[in-house]
N, CA, C, O and CB atoms as a CASP TS submission, in Angstrom:
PFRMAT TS
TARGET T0000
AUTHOR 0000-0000-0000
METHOD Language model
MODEL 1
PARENT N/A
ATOM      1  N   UNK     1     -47.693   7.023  -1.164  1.00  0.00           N
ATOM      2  CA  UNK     1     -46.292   6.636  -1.220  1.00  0.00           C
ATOM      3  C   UNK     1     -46.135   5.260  -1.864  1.00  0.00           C
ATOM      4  O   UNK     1     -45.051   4.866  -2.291  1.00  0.00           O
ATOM      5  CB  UNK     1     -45.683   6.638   0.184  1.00  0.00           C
ATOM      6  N   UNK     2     -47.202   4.585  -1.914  1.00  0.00           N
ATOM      7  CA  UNK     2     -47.164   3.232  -2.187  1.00  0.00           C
ATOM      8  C   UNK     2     -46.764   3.434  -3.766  1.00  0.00           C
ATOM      9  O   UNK     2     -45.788   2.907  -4.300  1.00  0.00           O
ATOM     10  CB  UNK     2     -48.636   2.382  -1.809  1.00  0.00           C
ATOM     11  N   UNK     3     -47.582   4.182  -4.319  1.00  0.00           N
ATOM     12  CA  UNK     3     -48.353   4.269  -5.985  1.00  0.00           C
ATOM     13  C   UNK     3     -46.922   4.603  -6.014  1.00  0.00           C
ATOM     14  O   UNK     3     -46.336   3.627  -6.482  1.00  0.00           O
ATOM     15  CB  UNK     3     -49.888   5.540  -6.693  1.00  0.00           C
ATOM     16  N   UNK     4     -45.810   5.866  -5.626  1.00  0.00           N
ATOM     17  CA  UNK     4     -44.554   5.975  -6.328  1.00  0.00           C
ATOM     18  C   UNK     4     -43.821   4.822  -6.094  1.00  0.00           C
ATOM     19  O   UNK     4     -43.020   4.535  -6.984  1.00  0.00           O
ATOM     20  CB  UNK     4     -43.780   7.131  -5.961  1.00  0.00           C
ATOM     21  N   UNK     5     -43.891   3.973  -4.990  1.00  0.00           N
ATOM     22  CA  UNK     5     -43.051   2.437  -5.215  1.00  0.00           C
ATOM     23  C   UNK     5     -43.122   1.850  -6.457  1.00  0.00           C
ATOM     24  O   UNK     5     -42.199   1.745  -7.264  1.00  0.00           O
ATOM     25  CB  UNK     5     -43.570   1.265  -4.319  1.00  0.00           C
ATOM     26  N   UNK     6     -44.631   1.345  -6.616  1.00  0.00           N
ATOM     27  CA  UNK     6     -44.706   0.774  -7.287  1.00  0.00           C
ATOM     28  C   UNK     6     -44.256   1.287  -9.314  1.00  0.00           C
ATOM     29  O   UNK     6     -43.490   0.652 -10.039  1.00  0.00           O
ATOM     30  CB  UNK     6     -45.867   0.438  -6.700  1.00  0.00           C
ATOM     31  N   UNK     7     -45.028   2.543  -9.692  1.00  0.00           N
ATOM     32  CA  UNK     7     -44.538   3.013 -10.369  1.00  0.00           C
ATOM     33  C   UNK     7     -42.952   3.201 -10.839  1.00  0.00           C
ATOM     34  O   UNK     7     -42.582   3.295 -12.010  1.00  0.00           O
ATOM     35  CB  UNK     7     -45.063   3.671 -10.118  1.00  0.00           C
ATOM     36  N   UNK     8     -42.224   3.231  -9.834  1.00  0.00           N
ATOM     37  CA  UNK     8     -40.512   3.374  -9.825  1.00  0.00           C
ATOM     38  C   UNK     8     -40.828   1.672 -10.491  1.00  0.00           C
ATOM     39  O   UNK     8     -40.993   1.456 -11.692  1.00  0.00           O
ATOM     40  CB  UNK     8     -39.322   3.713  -7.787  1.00  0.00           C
ATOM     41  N   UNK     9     -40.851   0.842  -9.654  1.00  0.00           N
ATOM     42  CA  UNK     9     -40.474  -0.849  -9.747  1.00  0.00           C
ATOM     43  C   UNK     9     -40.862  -0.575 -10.901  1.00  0.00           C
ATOM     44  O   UNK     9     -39.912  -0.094 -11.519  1.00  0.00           O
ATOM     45  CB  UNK     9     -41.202  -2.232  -8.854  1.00  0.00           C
ATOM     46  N   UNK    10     -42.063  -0.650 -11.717  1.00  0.00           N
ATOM     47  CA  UNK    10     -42.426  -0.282 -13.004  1.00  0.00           C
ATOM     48  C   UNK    10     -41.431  -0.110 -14.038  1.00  0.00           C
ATOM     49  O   UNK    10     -40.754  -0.946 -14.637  1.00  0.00           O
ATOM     50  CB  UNK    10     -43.076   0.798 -12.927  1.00  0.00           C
ATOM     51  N   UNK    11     -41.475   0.915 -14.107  1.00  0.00           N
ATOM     52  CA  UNK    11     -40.544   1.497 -14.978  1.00  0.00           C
ATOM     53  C   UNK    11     -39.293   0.827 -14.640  1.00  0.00           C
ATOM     54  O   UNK    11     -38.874   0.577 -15.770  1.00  0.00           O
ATOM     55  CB  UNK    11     -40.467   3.008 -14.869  1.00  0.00           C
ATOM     56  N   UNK    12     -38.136   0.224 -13.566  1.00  0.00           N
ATOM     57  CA  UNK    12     -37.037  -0.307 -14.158  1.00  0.00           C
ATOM     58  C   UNK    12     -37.504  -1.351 -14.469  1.00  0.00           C
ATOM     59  O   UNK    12     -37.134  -1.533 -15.629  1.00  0.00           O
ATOM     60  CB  UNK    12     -35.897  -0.405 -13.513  1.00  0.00           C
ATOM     61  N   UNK    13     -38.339  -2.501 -14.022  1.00  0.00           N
ATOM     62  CA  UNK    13     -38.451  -3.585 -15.054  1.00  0.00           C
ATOM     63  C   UNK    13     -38.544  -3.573 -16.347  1.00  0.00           C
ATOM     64  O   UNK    13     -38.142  -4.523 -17.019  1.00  0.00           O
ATOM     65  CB  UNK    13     -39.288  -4.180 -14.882  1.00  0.00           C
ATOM     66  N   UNK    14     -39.297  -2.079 -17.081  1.00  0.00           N
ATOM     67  CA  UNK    14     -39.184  -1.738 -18.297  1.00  0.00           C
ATOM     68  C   UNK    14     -38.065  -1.134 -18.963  1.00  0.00           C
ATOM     69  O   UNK    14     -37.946  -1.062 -20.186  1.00  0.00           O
ATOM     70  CB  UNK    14     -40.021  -1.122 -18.446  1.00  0.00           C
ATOM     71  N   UNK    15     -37.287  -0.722 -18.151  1.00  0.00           N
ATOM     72  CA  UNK    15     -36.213  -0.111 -18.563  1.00  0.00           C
ATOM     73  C   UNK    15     -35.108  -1.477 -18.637  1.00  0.00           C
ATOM     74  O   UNK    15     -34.380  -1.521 -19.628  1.00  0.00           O
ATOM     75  CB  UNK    15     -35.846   1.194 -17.508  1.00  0.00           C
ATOM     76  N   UNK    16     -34.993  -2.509 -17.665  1.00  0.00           N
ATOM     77  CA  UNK    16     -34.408  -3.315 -17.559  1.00  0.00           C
ATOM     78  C   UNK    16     -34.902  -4.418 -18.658  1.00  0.00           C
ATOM     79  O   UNK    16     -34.235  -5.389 -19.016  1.00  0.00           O
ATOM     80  CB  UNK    16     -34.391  -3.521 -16.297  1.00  0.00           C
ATOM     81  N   UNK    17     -35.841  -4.169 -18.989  1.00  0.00           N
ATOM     82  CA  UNK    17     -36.679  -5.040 -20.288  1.00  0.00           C
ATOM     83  C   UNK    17     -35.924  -4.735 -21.552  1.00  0.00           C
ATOM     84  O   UNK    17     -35.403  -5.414 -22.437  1.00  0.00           O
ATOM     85  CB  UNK    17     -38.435  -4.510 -20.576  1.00  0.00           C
ATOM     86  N   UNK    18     -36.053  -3.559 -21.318  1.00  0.00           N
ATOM     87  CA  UNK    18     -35.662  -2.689 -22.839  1.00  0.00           C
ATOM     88  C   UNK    18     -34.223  -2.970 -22.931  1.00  0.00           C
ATOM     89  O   UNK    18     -33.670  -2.851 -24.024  1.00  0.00           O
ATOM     90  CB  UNK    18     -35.924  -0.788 -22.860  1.00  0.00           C
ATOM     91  N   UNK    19     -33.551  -3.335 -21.876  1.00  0.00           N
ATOM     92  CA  UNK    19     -31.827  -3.309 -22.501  1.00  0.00           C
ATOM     93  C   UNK    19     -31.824  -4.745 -22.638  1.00  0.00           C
ATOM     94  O   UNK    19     -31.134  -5.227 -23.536  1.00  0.00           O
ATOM     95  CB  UNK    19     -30.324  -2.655 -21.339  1.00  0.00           C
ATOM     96  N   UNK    20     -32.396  -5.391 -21.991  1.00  0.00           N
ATOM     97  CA  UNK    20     -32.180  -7.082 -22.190  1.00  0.00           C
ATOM     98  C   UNK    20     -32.902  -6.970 -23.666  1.00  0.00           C
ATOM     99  O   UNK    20     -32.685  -8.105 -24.091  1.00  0.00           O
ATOM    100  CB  UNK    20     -33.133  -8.373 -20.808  1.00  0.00           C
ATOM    101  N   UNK    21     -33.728  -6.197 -24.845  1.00  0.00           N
ATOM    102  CA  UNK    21     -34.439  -6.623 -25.738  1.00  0.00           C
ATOM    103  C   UNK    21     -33.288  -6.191 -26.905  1.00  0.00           C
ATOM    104  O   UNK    21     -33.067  -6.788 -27.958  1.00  0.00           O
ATOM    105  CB  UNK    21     -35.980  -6.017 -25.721  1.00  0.00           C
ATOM    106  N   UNK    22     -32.634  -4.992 -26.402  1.00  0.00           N
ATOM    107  CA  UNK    22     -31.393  -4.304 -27.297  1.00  0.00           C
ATOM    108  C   UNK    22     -31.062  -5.118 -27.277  1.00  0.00           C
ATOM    109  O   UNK    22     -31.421  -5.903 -28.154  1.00  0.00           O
ATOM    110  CB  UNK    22     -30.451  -3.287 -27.095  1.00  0.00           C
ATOM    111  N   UNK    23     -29.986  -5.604 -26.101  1.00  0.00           N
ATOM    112  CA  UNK    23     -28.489  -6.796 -26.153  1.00  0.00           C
ATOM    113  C   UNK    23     -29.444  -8.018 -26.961  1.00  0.00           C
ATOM    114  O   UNK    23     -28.524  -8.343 -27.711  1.00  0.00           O
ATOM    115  CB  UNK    23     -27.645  -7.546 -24.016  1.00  0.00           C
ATOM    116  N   UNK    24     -30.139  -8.582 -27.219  1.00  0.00           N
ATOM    117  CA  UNK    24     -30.992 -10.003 -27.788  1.00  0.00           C
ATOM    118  C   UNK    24     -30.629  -9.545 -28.904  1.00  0.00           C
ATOM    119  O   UNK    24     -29.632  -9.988 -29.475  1.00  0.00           O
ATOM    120  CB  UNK    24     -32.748 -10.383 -27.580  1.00  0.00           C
ATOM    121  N   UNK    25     -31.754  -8.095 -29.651  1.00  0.00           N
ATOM    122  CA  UNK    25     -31.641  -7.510 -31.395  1.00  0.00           C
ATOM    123  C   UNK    25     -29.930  -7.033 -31.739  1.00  0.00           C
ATOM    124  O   UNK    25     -29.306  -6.989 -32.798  1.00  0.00           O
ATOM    125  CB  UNK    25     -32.870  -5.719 -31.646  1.00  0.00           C
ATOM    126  N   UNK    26     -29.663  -6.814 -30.757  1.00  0.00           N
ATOM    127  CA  UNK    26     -28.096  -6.695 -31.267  1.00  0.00           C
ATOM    128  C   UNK    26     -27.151  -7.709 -31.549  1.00  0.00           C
ATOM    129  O   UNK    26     -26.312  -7.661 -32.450  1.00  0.00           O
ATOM    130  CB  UNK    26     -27.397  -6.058 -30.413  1.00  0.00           C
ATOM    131  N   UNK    27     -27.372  -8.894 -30.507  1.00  0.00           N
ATOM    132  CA  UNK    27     -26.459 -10.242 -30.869  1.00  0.00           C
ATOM    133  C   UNK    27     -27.004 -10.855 -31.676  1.00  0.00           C
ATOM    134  O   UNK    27     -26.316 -11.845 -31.925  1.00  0.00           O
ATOM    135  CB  UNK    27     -26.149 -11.220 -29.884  1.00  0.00           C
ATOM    136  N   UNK    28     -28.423 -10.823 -32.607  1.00  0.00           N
ATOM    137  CA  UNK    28     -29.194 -11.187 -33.444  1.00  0.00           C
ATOM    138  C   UNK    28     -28.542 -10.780 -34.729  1.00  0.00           C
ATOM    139  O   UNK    28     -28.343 -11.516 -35.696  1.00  0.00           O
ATOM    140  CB  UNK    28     -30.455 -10.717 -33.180  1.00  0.00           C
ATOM    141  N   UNK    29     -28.169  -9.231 -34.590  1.00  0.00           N
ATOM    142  CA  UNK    29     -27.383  -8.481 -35.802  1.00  0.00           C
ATOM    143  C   UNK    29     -26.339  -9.067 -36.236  1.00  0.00           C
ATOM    144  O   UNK    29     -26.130  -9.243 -37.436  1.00  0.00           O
ATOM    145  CB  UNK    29     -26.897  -7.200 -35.533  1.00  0.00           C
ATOM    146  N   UNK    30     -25.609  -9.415 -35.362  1.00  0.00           N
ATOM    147  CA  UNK    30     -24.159  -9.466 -34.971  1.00  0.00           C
ATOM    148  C   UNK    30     -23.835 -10.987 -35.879  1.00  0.00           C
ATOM    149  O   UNK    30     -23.002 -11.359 -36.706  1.00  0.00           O
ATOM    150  CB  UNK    30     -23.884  -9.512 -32.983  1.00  0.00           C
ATOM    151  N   UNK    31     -25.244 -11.685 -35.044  1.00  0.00           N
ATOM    152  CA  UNK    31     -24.714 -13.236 -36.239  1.00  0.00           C
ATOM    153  C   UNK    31     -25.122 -13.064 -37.279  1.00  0.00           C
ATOM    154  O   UNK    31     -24.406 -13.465 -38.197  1.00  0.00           O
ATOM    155  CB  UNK    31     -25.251 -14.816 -36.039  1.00  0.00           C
ATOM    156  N   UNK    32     -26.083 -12.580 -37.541  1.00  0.00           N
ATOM    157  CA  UNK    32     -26.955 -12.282 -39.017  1.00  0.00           C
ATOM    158  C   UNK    32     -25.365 -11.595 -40.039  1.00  0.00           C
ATOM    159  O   UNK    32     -24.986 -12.179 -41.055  1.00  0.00           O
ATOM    160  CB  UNK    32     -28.722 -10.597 -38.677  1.00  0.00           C
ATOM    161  N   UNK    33     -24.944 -10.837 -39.715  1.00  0.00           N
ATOM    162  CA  UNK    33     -23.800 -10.273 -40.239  1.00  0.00           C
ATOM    163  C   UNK    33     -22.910 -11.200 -40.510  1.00  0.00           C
ATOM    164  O   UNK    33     -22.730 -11.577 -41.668  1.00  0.00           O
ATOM    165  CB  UNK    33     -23.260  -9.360 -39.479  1.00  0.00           C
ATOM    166  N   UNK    34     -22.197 -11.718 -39.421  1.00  0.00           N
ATOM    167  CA  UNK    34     -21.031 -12.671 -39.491  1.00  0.00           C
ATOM    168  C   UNK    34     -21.966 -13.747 -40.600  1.00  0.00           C
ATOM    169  O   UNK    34     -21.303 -13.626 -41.630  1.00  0.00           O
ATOM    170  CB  UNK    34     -20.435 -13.422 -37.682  1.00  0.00           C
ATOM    171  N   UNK    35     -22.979 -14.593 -40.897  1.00  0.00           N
ATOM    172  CA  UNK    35     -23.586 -15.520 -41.416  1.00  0.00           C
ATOM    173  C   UNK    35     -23.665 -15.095 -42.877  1.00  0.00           C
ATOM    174  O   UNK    35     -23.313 -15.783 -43.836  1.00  0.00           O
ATOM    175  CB  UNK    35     -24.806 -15.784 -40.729  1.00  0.00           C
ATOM    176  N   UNK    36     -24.287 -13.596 -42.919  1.00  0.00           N
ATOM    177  CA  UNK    36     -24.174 -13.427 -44.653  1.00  0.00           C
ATOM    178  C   UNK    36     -22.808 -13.175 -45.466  1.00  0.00           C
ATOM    179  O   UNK    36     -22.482 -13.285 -46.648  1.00  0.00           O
ATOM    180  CB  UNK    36     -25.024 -12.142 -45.080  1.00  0.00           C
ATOM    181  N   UNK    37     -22.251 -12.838 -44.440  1.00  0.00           N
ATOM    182  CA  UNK    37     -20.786 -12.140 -44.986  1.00  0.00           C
ATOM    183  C   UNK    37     -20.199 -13.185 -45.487  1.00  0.00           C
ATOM    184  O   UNK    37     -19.847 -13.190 -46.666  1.00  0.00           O
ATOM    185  CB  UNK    37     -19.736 -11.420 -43.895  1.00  0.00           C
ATOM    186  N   UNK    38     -19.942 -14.559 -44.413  1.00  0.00           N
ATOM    187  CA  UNK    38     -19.714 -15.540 -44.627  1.00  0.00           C
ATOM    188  C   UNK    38     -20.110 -16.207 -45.975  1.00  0.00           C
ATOM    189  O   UNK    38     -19.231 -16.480 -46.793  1.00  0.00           O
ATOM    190  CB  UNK    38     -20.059 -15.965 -43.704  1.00  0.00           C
ATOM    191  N   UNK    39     -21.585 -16.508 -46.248  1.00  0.00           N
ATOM    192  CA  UNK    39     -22.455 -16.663 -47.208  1.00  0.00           C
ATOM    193  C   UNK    39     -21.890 -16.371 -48.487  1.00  0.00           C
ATOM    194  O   UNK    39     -21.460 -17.183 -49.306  1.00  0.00           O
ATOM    195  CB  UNK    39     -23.534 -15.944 -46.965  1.00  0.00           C
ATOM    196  N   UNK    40     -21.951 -14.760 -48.598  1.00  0.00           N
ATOM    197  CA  UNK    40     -21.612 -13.604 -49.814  1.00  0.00           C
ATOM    198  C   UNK    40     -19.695 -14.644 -50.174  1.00  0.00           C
ATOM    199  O   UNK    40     -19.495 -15.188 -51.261  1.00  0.00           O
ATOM    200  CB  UNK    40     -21.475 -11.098 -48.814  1.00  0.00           C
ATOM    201  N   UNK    41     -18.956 -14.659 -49.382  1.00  0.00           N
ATOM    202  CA  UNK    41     -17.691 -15.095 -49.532  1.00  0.00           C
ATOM    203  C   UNK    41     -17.641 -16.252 -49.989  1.00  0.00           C
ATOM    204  O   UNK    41     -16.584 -16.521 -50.561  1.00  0.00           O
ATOM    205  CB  UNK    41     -17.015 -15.051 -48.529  1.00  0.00           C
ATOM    206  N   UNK    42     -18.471 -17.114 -49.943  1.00  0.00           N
ATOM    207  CA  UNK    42     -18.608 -18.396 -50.361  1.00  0.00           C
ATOM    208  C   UNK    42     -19.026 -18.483 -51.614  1.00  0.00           C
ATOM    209  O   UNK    42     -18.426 -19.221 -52.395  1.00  0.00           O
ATOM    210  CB  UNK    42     -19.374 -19.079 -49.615  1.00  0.00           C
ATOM    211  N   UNK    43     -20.044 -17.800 -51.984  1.00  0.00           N
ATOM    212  CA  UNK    43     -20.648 -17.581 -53.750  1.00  0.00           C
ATOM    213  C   UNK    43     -19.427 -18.040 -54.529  1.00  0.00           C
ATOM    214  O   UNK    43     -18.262 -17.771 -54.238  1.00  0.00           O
ATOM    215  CB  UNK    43     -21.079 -15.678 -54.337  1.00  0.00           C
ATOM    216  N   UNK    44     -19.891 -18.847 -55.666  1.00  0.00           N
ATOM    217  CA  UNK    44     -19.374 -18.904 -56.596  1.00  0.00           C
ATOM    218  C   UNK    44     -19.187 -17.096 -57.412  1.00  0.00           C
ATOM    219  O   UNK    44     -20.027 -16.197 -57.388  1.00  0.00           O
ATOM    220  CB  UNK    44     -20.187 -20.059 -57.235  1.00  0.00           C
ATOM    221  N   UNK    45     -18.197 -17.083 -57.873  1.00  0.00           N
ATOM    222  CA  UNK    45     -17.641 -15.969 -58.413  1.00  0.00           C
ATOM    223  C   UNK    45     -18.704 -15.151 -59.691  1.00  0.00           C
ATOM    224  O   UNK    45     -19.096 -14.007 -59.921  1.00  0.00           O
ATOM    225  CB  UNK    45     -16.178 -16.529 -58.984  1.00  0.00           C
ATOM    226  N   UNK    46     -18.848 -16.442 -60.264  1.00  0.00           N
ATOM    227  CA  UNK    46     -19.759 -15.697 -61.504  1.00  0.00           C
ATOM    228  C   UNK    46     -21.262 -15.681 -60.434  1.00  0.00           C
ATOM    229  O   UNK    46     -22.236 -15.161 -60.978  1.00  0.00           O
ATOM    230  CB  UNK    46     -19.940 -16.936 -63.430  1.00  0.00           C
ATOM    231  N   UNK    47     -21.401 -16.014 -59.522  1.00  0.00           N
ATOM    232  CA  UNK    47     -22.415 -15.447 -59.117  1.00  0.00           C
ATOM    233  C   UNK    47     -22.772 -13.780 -57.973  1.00  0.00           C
ATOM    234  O   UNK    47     -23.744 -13.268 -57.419  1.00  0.00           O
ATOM    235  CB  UNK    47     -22.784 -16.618 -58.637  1.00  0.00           C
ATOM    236  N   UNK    48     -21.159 -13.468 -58.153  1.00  0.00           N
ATOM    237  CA  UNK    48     -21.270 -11.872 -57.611  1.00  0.00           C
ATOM    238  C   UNK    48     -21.342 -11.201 -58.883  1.00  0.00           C
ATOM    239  O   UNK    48     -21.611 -10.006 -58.761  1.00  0.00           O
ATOM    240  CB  UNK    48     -19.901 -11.222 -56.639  1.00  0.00           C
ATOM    241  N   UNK    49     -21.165 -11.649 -60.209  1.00  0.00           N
ATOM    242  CA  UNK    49     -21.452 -11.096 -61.290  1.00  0.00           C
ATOM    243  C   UNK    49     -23.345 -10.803 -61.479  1.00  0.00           C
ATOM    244  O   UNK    49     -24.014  -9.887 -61.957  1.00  0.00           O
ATOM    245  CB  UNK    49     -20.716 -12.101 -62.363  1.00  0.00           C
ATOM    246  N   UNK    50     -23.531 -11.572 -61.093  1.00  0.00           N
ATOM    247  CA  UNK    50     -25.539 -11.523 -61.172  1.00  0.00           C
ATOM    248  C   UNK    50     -25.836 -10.781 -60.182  1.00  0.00           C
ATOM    249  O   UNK    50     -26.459  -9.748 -60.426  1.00  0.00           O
ATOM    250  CB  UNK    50     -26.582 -13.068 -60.894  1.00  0.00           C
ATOM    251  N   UNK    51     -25.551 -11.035 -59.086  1.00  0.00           N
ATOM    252  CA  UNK    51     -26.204  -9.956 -58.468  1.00  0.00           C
ATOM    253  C   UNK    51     -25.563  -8.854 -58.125  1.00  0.00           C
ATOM    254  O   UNK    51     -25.744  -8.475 -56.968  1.00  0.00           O
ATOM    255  CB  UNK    51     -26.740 -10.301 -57.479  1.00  0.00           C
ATOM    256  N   UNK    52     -24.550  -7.950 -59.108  1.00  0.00           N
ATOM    257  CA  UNK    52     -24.197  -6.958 -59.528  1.00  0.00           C
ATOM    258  C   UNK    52     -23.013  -6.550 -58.326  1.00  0.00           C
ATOM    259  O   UNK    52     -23.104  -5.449 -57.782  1.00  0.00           O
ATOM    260  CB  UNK    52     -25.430  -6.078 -59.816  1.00  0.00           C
ATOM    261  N   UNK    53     -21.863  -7.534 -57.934  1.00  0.00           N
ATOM    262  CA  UNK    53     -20.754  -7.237 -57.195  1.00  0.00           C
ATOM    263  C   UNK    53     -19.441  -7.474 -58.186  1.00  0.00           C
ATOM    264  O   UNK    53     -19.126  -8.106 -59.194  1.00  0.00           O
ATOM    265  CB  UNK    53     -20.764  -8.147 -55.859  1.00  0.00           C
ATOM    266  N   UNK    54     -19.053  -6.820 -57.507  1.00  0.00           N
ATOM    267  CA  UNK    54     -17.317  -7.406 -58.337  1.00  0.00           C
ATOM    268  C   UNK    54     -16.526  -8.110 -57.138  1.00  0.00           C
ATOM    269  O   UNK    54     -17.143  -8.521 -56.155  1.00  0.00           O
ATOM    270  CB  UNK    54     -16.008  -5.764 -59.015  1.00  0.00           C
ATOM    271  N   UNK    55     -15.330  -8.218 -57.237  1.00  0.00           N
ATOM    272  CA  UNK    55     -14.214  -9.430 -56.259  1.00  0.00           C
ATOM    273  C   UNK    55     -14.314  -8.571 -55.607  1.00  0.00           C
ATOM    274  O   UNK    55     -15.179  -8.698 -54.741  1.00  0.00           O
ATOM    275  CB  UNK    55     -12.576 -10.103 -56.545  1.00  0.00           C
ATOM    276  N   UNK    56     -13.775  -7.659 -55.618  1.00  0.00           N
ATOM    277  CA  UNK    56     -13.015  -6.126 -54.505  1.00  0.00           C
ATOM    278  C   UNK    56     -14.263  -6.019 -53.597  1.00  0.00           C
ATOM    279  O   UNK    56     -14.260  -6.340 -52.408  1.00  0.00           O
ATOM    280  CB  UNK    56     -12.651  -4.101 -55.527  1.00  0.00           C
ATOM    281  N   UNK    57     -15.307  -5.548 -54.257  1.00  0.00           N
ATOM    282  CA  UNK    57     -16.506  -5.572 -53.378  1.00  0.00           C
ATOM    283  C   UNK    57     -16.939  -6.421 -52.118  1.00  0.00           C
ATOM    284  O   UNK    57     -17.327  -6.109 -50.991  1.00  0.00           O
ATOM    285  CB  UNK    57     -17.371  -5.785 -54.147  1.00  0.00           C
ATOM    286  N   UNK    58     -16.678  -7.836 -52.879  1.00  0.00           N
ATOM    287  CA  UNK    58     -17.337  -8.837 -52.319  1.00  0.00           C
ATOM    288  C   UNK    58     -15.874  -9.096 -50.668  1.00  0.00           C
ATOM    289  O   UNK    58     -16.051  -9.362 -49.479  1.00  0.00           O
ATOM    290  CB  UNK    58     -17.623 -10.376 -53.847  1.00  0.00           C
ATOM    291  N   UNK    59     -14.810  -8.880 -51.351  1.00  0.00           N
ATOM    292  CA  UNK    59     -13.941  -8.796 -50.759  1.00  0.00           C
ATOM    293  C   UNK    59     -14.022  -8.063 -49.220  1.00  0.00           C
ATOM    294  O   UNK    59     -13.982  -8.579 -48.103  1.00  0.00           O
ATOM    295  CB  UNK    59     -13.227  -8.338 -51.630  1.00  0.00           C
ATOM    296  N   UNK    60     -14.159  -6.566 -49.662  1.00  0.00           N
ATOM    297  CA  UNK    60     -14.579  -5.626 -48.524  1.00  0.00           C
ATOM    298  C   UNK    60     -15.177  -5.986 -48.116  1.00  0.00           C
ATOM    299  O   UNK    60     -14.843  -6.473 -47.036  1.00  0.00           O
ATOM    300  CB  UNK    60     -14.956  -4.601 -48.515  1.00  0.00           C
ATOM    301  N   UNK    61     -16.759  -6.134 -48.565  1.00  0.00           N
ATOM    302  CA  UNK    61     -17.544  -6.640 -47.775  1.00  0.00           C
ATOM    303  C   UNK    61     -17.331  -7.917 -46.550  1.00  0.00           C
ATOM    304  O   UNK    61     -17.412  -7.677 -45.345  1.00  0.00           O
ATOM    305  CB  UNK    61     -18.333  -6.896 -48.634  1.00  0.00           C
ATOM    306  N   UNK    62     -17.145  -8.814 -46.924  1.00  0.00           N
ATOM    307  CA  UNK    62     -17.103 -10.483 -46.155  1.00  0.00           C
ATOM    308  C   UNK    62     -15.594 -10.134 -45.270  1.00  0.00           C
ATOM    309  O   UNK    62     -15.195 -10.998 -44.489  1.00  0.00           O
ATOM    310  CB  UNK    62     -16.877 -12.273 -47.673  1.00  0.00           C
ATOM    311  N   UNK    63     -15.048  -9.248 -45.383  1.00  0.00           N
ATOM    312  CA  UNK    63     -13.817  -9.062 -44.440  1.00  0.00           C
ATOM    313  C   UNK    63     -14.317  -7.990 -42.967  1.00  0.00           C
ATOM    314  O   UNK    63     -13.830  -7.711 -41.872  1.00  0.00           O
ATOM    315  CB  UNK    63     -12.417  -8.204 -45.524  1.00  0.00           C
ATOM    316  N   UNK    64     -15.413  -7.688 -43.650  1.00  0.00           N
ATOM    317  CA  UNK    64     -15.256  -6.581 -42.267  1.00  0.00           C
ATOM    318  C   UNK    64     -15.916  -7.279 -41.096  1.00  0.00           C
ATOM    319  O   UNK    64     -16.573  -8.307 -41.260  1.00  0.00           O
ATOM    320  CB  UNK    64     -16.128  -4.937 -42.477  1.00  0.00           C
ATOM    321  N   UNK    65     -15.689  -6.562 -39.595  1.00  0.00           N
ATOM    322  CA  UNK    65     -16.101  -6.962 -38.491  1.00  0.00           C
ATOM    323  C   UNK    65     -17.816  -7.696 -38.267  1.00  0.00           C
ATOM    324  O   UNK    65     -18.865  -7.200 -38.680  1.00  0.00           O
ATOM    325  CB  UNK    65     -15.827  -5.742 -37.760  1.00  0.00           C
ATOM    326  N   UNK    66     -17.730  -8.367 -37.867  1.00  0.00           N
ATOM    327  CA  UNK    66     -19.141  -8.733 -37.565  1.00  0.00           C
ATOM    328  C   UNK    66     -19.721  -7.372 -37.157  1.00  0.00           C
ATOM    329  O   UNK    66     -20.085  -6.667 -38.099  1.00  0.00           O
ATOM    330  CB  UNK    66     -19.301  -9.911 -36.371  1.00  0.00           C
ATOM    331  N   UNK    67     -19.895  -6.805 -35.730  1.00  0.00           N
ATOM    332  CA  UNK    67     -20.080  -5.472 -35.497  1.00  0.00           C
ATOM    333  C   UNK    67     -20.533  -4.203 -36.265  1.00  0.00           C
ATOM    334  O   UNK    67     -21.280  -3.342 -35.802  1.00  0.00           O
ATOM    335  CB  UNK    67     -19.172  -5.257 -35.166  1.00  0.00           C
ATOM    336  N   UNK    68     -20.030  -4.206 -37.387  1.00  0.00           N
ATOM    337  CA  UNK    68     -20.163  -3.318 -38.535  1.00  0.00           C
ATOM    338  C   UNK    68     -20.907  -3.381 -39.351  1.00  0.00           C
ATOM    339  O   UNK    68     -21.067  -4.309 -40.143  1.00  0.00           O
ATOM    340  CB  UNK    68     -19.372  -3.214 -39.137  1.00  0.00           C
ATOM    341  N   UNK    69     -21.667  -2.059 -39.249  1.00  0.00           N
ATOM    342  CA  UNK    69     -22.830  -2.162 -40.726  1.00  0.00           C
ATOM    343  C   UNK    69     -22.251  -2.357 -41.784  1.00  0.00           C
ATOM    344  O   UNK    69     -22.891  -2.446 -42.832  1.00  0.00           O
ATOM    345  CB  UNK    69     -23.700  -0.899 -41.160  1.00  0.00           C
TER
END
């Protein structure tokens, strides 16, 4: 009876591991997003020309939600 205690405790610390490691890689996403979008919006103009954007593009892009791929 012991071995299934312990085994249970086990596994939610891992399970409880695993969502604390999601919520970390997810709020990781979340600024990484908001930071390039930001970034991309800031470019000088002739430089969405080089690396192959137009306004509209760059536009859509840097407007949408942090949240959003």
């Amino acid at each position: 009876m012991e071995n299934i205690t312990k085994n249970c405790e086990r596994a939610l610390l891992t399970t409880q591991q695993n969502w604390i490691q999601l919520i970390f890689s997810k709020l990781y996403l979340w600024k990484r997003n908001h930071r390039t979008r930001r970034h991309l919006r800031e470019l000088p103009e002739h430089l969405w020309n080089d690396i192959g954007l137009e306004k509209h593009e760059v536009l859509k892009e840097s407007h949408k939600p942090f949240w959003r791929p």
